[in-house]
C-alpha positions in Angstrom: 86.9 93.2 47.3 84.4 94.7 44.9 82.9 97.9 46.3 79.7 100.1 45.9 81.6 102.0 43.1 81.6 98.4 40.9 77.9 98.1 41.1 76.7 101.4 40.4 79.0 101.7 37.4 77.6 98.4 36.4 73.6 99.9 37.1 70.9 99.1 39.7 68.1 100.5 38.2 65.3 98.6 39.1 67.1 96.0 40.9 66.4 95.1 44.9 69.5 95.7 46.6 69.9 94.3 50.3 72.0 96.5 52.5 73.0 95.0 55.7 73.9 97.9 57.9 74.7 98.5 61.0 71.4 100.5 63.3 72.2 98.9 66.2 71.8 102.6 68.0 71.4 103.4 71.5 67.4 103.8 72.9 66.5 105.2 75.8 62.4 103.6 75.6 62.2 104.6 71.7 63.9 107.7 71.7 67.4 107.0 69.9 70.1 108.7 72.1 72.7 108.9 69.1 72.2 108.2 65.6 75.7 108.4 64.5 75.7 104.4 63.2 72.6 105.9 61.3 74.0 108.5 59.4 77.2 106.4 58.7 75.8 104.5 56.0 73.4 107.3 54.5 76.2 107.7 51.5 75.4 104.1 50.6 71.6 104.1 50.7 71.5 107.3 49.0 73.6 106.4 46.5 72.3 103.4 45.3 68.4 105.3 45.9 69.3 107.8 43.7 70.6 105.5 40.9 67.2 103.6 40.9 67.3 100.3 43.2 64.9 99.5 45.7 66.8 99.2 48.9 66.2 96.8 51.4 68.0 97.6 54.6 68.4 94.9 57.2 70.3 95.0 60.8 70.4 93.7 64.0 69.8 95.8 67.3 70.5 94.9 71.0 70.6 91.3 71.6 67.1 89.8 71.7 67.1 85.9 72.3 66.2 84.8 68.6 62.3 85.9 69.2 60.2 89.5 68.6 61.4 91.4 71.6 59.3 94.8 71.2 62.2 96.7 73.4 64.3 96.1 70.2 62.9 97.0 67.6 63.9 99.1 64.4 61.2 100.6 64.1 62.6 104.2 65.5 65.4 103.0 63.3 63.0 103.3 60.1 61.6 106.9 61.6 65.2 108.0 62.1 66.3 107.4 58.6 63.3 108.2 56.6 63.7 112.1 58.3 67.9 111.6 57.6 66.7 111.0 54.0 63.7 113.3 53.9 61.6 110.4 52.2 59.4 108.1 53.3 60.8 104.3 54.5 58.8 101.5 54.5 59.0 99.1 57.5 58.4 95.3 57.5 57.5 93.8 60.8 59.5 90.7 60.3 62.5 89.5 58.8 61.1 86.9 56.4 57.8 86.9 56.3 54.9 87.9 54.2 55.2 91.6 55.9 58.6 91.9 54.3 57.8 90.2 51.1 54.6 93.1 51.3 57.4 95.7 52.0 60.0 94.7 49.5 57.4 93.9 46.9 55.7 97.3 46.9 58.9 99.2 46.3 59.0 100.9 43.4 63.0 102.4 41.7 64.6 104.6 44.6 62.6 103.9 47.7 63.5 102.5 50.7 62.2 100.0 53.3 63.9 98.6 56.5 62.9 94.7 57.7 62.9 94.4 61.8 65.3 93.0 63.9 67.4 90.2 62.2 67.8 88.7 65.4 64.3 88.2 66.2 64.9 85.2 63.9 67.1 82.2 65.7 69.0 81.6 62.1 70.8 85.0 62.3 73.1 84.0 65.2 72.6 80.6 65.0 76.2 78.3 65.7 75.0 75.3 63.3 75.8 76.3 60.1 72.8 74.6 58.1 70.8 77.0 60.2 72.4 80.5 59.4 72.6 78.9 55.9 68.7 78.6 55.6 67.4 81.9 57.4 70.3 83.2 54.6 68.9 81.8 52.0 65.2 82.8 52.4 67.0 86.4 53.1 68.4 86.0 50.0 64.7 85.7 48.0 63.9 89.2 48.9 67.2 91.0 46.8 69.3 90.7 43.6 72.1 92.1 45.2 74.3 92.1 48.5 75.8 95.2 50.0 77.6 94.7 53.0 77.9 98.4 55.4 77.4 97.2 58.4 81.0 97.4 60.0 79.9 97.4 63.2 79.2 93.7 63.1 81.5 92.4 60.4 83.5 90.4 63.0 80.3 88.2 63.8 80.0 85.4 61.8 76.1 85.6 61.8 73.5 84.8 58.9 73.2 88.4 56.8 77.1 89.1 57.4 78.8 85.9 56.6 76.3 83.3 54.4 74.0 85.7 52.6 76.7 87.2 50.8 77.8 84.0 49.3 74.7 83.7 47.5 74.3 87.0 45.9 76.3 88.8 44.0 78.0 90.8 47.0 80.1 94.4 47.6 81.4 96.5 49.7 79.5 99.8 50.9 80.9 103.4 51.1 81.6 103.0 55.1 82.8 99.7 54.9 86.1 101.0 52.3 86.3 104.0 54.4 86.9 101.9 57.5 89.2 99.9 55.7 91.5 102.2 54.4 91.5 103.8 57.9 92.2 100.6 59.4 95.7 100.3 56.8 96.6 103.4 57.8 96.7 102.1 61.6 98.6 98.6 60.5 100.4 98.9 57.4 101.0 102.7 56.3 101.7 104.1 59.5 103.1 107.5 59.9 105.2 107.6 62.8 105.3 108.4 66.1 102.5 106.3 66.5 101.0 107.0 69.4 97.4 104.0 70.8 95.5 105.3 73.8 93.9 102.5 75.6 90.7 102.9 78.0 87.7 101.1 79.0 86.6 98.4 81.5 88.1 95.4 81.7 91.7 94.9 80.5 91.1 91.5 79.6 89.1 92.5 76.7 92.3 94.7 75.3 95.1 92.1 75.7 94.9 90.6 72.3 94.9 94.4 70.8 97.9 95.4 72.5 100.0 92.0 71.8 99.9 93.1 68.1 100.1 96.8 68.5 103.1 96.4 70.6 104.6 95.1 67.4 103.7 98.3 65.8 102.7 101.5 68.1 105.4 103.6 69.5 104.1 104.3 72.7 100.2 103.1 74.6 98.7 105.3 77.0 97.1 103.3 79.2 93.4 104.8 81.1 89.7 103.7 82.3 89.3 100.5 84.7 91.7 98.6 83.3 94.5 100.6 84.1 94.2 99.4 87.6 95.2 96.2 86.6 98.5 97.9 85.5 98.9 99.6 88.4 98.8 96.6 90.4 101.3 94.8 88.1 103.4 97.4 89.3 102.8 96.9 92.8 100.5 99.4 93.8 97.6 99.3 96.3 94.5 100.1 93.8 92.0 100.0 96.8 88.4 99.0 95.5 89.2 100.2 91.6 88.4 97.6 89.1 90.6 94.9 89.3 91.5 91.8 87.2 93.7 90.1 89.5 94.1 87.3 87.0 95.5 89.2 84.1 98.5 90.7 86.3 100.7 88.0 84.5 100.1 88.9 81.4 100.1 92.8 81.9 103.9 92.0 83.4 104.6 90.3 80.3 103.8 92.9 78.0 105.2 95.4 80.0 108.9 93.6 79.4 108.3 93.2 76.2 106.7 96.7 75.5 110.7 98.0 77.4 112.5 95.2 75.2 111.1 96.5 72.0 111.8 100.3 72.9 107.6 101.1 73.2 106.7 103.2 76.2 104.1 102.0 78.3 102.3 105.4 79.9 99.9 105.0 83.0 98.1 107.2 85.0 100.2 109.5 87.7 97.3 110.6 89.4 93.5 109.3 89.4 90.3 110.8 90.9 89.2 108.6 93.9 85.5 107.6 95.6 84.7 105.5 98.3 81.1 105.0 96.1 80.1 104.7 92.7 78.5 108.4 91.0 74.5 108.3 90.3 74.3 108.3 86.5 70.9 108.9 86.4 70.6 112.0 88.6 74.2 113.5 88.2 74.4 114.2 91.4 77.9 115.8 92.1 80.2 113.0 93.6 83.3 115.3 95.0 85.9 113.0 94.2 89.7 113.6 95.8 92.6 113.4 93.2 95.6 111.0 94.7 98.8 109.7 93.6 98.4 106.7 91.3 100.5 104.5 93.9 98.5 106.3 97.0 94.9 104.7 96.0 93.3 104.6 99.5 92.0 101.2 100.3 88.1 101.9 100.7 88.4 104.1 97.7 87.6 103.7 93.9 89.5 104.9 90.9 87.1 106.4 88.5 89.2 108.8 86.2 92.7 110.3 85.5 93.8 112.9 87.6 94.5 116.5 86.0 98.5 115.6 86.1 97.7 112.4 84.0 95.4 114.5 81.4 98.6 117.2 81.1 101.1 114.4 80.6 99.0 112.6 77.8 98.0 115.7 76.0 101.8 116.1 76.2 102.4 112.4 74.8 100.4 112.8 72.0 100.8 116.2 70.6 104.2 115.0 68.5 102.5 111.9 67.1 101.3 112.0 63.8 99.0 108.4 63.9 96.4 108.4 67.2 94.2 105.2 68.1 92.0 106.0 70.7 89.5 103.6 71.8 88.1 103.3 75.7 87.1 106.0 78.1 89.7 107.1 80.7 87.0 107.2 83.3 82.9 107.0 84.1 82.4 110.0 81.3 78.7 109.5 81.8 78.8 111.7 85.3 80.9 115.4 85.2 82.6 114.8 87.8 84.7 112.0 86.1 84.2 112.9 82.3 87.4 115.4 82.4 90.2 112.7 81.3 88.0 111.9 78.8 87.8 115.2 77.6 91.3 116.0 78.0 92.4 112.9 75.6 89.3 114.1 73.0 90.6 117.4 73.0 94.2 116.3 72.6 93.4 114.6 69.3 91.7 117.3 68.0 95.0 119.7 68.6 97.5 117.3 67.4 98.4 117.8 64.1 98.1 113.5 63.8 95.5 111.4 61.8 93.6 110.7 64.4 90.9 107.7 64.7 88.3 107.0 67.9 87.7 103.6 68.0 84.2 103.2 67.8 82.0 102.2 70.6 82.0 104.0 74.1 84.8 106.2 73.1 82.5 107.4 70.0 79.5 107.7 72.2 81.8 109.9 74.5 82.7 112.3 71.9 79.1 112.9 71.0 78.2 112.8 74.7 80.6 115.5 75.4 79.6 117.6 72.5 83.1 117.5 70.7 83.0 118.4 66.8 82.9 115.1 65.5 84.6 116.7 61.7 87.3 117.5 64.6 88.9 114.0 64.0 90.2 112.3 61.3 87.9 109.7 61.6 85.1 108.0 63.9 84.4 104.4 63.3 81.2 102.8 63.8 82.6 99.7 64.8 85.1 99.5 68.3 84.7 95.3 68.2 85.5 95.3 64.9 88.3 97.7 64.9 90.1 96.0 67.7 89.5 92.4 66.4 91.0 94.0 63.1 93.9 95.6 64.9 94.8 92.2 66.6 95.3 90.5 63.1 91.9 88.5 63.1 90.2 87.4 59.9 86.7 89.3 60.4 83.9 87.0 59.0 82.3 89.9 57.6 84.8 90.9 55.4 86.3 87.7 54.4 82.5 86.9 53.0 83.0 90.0 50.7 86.6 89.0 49.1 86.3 88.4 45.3 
């Protein structure tokens, strides 16, 4: 895979260089919430600024049904990184059209300009392939040269990720190395104990994640709502918690083969309990009672780790010297169930371990929280990505960019 590095050597002055990144940032109205996927790929649009291209930056944001949605727009994108780069960005207000041929045409050597949403055109996320191909290939008339950085969606096999690259001369940007070489260090140079903490929703969307890791990891601490589904593989009442009754199966089967191959499987010894769901919006305090993991009430809700859970995983990862994270342990978004969370933030920041948060809501929770994100080894823009990595799938994304 060629990278950023290649091309500059080789000289961009002058030439229009399309960088498809990832600004799919959270809005509350127009008012970004975090900016974090914003800043990640600064490095790359400075760099290539600075040594004379015109830089057209392209990305998707939300999931708008292939038309102009206003509610997704990039245009607080564009706002957000012209004041990150303290220069003006020009904003086209279409993907293809004469408003980015305007945009892209009245760039002069070092400026910047962002096109809107990529999937306010159909083509992007099209299935037939002559479709992606042809919304590519006009994509491909406003540049001279492909730079993927948008790691966030590398795993979609979508128009600007997968096709346009095969009709420019293509490379890798500064974020998307970085996340590769983090991503070796979790699969094929890993310094052991290696120690994956596991949170979020739905365990269903974490099975194919821990089949591989459990090839690899030395022990998976297991939080969020899909430790319930655990829990009840081992029997225990889980009351109204989150429940995927249909997985059960498969958690048993990983669970004999996780004591077969000598990894240790860690759940929760305590959660805090609710017979309702918190008000995010008002933070109103929710006074949750903190029960044994195998004593869940049955009109009650599981919504976060209990404090003996957030001792025993501090304790469970302050020997390892690799740390995955990725998934909340609970509904972080209210106090009164953002304190497993915490505890397993603050546990990778005192271990002495590379440690890497997995993108997504467990990134959003360490800003959220207001945790030092220089704190941790590394924060990737990219939790889908990362996983569908860490399972041993081809990514579309960065197959596109192989020499």
């Amino acid at each position: 895979m060629k990278t950023i590095d290649t091309l500059l050597a080789q000289g961009v002055d002058g030439k229009r260089v399309f960088v498809r990144a990832d600004l799919n940032v959270p809005l509350d109205g127009t008012a970004i919430t975090d900016d974090g996927r914003i800043r990640a790929v600064l490095p790359t649009i400075k760099a290539l600024a600075e040594a004379g291209a015109k830089v057209v930056v392209a990305s998707h944001l939300g999931r708008p049904k292939g038309a102009p949605d206003p509610a997704f727009s990039l245009r607080p994108a564009a706002a957000r990184l012209s004041e990150l780069l303290g220069a003006p960005v020009a904003f086209a207000g279409d993907t293809i059209g004469s408003e980015a041929h305007d945009a892209v045409g009245g760039l002069r050597a070092g400026q910047v300009a962002v096109l809107e949403n990529l999937r306010f055109n159909a083509g992007e996320t099209a299935k037939d392939d002559a479709e992606r191909a042809e919304f590519a290939a006009r994509l491909a008339a406003l540049a001279d040269v492909y730079v993927g950085d948008g790691f966030g969606a590398v795993h979609r096999k979508h128009a600007s990720v997968f096709d346009l690259p095969k009709l420019l001369p293509a490379y890798a940007g500064h974020l998307i190395a970085t996340e590769l070489g983090v991503l070796r260090k979790l699969t094929d140079d890993v310094r052991r104990p290696y120690a994956v903490v596991l949170g979020g929703a739905k365990v269903s969307d974490k099975l194919g994640v821990i089949d591989h890791l459990l090839e690899k990891a030395d022990r998976i601490l297991i939080g969020g709502g899909m430790a319930y589904t655990f829990l009840k593989a081992k029997g225990h009442e889980v009351g109204r918690s989150l429940l995927q009754e249909d997985q059960v199966p498969a958690v048993l089967e990983y669970l004999a083969r996780a004591e077969k191959r000598g990894v240790e499987f860690v759940l929760p010894v305590d959660v805090l309990v609710s017979g309702e769901f918190p008000d995010l919006k008002t933070k109103a305090p929710a006074h949750p009672a903190t029960v044994d993991a195998d004593a869940i009430p049955a009109d009650q809700e599981g919504l976060d780790i209990g404090p003996k859970t957030c001792e025993l995983y501090a304790a469970k990862l302050a020997d390892a010297a690799t740390v995955f994270w990725n998934g909340p342990m609970g509904v972080f978004e209210h106090p009164d169930y953002a304190k497993g969370t915490q505890a397993v933030a603050q546990a990778l920041i005192d271990s002495p371990a590379f440690t890497v948060v997995g993108g997504g809501d467990s990134a959003a929770a360490v800003r959220t929280l207001g945790f030092d994100e220089n704190a941790f080894g590394h924060i990737s823009t990219g939790g889908g990505a990362s996983l569908e990595y860490l399972e041993g799938k081809t990514l579309p994304g960065l197959a596109a960019l192989e020499d």
